[in-house]
C-alpha positions in Angstrom: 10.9 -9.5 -0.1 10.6 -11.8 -2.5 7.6 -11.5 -5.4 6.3 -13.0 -8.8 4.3 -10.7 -10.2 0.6 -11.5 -12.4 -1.7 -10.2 -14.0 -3.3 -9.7 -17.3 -1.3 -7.9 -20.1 -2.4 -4.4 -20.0 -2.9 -4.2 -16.3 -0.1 -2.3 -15.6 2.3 -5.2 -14.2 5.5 -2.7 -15.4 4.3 0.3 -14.0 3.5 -1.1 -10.3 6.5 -3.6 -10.8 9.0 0.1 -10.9 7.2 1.7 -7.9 7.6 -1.3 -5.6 11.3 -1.8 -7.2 11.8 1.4 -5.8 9.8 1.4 -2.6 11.9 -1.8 -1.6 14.8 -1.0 -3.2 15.3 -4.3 -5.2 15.3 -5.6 -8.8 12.5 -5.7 -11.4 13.0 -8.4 -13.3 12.0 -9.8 -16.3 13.0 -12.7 -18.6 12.8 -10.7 -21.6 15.7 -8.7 -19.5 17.6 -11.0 -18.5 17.4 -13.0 -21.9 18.8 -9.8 -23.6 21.6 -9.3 -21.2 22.8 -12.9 -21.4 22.5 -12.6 -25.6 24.3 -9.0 -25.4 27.2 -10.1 -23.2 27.9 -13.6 -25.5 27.0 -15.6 -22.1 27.3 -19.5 -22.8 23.6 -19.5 -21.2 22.6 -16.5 -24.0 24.3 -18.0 -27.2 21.7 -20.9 -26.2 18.9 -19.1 -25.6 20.0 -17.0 -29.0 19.9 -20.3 -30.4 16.7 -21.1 -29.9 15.2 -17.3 -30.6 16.8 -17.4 -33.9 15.1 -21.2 -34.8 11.9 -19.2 -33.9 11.4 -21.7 -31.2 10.2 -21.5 -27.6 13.0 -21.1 -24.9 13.0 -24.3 -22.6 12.0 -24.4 -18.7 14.8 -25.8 -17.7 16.9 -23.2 -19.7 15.1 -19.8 -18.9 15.1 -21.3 -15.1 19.0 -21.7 -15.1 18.8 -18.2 -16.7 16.9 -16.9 -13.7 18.8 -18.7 -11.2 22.0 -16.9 -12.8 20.3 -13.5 -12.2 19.1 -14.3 -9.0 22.6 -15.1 -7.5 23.3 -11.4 -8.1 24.1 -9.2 -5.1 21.8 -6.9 -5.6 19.1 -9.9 -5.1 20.2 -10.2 -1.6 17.3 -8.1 0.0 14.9 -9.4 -2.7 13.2 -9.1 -5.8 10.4 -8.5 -8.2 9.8 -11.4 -11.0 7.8 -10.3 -13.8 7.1 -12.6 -16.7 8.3 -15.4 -15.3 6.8 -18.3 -14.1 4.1 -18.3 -16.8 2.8 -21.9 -15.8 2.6 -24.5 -13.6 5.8 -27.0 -14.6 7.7 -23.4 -14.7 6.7 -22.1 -11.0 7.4 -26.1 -9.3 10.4 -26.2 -11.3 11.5 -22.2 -9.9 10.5 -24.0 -6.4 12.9 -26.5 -7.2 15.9 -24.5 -7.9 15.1 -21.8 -5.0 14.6 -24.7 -2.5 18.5 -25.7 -3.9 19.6 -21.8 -3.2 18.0 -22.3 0.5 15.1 -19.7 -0.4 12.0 -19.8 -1.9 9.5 -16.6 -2.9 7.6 -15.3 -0.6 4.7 -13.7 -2.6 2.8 -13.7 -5.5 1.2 -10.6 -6.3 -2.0 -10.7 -8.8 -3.0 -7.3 -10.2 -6.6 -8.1 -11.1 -8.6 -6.5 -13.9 -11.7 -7.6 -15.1 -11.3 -8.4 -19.0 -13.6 -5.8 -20.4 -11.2 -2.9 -18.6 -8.2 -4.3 -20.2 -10.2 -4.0 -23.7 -11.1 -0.7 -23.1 -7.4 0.0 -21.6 -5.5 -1.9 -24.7 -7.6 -0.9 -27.6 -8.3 2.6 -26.5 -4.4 3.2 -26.6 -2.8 5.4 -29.2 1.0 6.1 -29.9 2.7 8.7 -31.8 4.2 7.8 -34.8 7.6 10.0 -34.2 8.3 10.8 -30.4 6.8 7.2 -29.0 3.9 9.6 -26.4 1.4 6.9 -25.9 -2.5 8.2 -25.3 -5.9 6.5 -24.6 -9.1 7.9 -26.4 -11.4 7.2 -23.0 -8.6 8.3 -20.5 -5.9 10.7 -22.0 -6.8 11.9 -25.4 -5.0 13.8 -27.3 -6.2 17.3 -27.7 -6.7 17.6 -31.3 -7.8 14.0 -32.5 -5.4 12.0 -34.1 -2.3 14.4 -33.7 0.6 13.8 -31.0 0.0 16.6 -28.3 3.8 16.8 -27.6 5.5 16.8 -31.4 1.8 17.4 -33.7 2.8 14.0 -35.1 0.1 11.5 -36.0 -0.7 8.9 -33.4 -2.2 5.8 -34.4 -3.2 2.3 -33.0 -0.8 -0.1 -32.9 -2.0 -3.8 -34.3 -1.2 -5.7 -31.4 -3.7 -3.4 -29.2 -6.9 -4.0 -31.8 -9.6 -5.8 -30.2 -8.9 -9.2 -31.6 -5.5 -9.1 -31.1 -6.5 -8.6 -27.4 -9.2 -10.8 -26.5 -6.9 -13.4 -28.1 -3.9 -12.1 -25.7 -6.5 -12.6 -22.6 -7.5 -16.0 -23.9 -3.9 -17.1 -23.6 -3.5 -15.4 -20.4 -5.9 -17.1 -18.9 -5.5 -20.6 -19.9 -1.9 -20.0 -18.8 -2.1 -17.9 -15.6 -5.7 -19.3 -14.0 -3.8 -22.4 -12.8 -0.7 -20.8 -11.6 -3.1 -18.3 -9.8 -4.6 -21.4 -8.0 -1.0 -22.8 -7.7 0.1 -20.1 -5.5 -3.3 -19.8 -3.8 -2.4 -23.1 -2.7 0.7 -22.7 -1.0 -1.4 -19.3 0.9 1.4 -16.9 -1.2 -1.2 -15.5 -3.0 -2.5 -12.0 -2.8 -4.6 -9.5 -4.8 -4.9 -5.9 -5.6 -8.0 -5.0 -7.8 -6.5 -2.7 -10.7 -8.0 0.9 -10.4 -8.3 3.4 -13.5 -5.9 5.7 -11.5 -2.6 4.5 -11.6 -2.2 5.8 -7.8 -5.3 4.3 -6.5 -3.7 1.1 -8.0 -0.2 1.4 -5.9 -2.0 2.3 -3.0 -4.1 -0.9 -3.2 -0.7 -3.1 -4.4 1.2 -1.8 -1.3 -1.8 -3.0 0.8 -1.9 -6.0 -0.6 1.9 -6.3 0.1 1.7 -4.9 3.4 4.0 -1.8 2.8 
């Protein structure tokens, strides 16, 4: 099966994106991935991309596309995969038609993890993370048991600036100028399916495999 995976940051794309990965037994992947790979191995298509990363410029469609083509061609891609992060707007997702149309394929899902905004608020800056071991916590759903100290190491946990409130309202904002359209893109096409994020991370597989029919 082949899926592109949405949904709001914070609503636990990642978490359902390794469950399915297993499930199906086939690739999670993710530009950020696959952009590190290519840069790591001194790829002709990663000195580019490096190129652009270290000009503090955006990497272009048609260059993260090749890059996902590259990865797609792998063999363990044969029985399918999961595309996270990737396409993030509408010239991204006809051009991804494009090139899979060329490989004789084309996706067969996309999957929309959808949480209402004031969850994802509550979700991002709620969570905590422990200065020294990395143990990440959430002050409504898994608090730490003595406030402010790491339950595993008695290190101090703190928030991190990119989960304040501002920070994430203005993360959602981008989101959805970005996503809405690609959410009707796929709609379009009848690809598209939901599963409403839960507060349990279980209720929210067992909704996702639903969706998927798994």
């Amino acid at each position: 099966m082949k899926i592109i995976l949405l949904g709001a940051p914070g609503a636990g794309k990642g978490t359902q994106a390794k469950i399915i990965s297993e499930k199906l037994e086939i690739p999670h992947i993710s530009t950020g991935d696959i952009f590190r790979a290519n840069i790591k191995g001194n790829t002709p298509l990663g000195m580019k991309v490096k190129e652009y990363l270290d000009n503090g410029e955006l990497v272009p469609d048609e260059l993260t596309v090749e890059i996902v083509k590259d990865r797609l061609g792998n063999d363990d891609c044969a029985k399918g995969y999961i595309l996270d992060g990737f396409p993030r707007t509408i010239p991204q997702a006809e051009y991804l038609d494009k090139v899979l149309s060329e490989m004789n394929t084309s996706i067969d899902l996309a999957l929309l993890i959808d949480v209402k905004d004031e969850d994802i608020i509550t979700r991002m800056s709620g969570r905590r993370v422990c200065t020294n071991c990395g143990a990440t916590y959430n002050i409504v759903f898994n608090p730490t048991k003595v406030e402010g100290i790491c339950d595993s190491c008695n290190s101090e946990v703190i928030q991190r600036a990119d989960d304040s409130a501002e920070t994430v309202l203005n993360r959602l904002e981008t989101y959805h100028k970005q996503t809405q359209p690609l959410i009707d893109y796929y709609k379009k096409t009848n690809k598209l399916v939901v599963a409403e994020g839960a507060e349990e991370v279980k209720d929210t597989t067992e909704r996702v495999l639903k969706a998927l029919g798994i």
